[in-house]
C-alpha positions in Angstrom: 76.6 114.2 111.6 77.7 115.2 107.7 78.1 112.9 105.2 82.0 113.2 104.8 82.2 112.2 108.9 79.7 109.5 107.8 81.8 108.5 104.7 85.0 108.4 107.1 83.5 106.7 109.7 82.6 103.8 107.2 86.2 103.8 105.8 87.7 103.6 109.4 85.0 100.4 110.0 86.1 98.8 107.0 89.9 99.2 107.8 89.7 98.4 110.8 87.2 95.2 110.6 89.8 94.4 107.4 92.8 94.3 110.1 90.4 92.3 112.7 89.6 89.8 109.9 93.1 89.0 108.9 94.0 88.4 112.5 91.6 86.1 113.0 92.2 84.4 109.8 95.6 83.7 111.0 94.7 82.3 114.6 92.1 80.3 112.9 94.7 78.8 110.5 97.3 78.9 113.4 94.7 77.1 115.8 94.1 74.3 112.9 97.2 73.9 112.0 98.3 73.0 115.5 95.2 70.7 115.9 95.6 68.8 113.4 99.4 68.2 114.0 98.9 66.9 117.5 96.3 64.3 115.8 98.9 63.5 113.2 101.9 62.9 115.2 100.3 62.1 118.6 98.8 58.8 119.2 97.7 57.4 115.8 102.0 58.4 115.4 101.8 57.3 111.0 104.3 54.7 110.9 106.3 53.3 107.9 105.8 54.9 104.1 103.0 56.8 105.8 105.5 58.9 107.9 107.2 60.5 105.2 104.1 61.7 104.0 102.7 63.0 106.9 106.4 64.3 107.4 105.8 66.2 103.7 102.2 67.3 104.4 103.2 68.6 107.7 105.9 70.7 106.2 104.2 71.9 103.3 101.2 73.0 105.9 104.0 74.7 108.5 105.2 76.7 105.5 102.1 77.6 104.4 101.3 78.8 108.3 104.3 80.5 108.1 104.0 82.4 105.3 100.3 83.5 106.5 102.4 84.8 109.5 104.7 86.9 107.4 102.0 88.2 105.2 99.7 89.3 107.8 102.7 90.8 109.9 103.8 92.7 106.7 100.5 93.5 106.2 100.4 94.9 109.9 103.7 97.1 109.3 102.3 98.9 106.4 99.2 99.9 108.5 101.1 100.9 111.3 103.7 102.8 108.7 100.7 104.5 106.7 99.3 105.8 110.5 102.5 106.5 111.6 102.9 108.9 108.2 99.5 110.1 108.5 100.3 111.3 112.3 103.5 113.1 111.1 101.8 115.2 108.4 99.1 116.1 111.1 101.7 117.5 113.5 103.5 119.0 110.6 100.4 120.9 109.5 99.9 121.6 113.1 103.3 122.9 113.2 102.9 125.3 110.5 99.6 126.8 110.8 98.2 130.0 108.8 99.6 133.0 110.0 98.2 133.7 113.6 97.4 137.0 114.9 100.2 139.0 117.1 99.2 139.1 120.8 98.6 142.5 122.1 102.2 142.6 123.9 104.1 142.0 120.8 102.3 145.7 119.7 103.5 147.8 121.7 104.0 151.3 121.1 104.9 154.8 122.3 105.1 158.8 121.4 108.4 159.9 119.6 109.7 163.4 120.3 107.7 164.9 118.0 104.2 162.7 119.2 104.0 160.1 116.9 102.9 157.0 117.7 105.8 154.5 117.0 105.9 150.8 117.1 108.0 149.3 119.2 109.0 145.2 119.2 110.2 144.4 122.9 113.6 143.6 122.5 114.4 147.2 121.1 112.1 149.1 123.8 114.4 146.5 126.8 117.4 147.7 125.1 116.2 151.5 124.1 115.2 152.0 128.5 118.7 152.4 129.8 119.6 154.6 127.3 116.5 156.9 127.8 117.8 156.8 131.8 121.4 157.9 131.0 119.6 160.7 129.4 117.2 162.1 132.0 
């Protein structure tokens, strides 16, 4: 293996252990955040002045899971955006590759009247036959 397919594989790892990271960062804050809220509001239910601040740090926490949701969503989008742009310019190159050699039947060629070898491109030698035949 060469060292630029070593160097590529070790940037596709990291991008791709980058992605796996900040999903699991998210389920892990998702997974606490829910926790903790059935804890909160479930049987020890904060009753009195304590309710409005469990009310306040419950919606300060939702926001914050919230916004970890839009972050790591937008974060997602670009990936996919940056692939998605990446796949286009392969298919583009693709589509316009160095000029390829002619096949063999786009060469044909045949003897002029006086025997010299003429090239002929196959839509002018299909429309050139019925004219030699109204000849003969």
């Amino acid at each position: 293996m060469s060292e630029i397919d070593k160097d590529y594989r070790k940037e596709i790892r990291k991008r791709m252990t980058e992605r796996y990271n900040a999903r699991a960062e998210f389920v892990g804050h998702l997974v606490a955040f829910i926790i903790s809220m059935a804890v909160l509001w479930g049987p020890l239910s904060p009753q009195g002045g304590w309710a409005t601040l469990a009310l306040l740090i419950s919606g300060g926490w939702f926001m914050g899971v919230v916004i970890h949701a839009v972050n790591m969503l937008m974060a997602e989008l670009r990936e996919r955006a940056i692939d998605a742009a990446i796949e286009r310019e392969r298919a583009w190159r693709g589509a316009y590759p160095a000029e390829p050699a002619k096949a063999k039947r786009d060469r044909l060629t045949r003897l002029s009247s006086d025997g010299e070898l003429l090239e002929v491109i196959e839509d002018q030698w299909d429309e050139e036959q019925p004219a030699r035949k109204r000849q003969s």
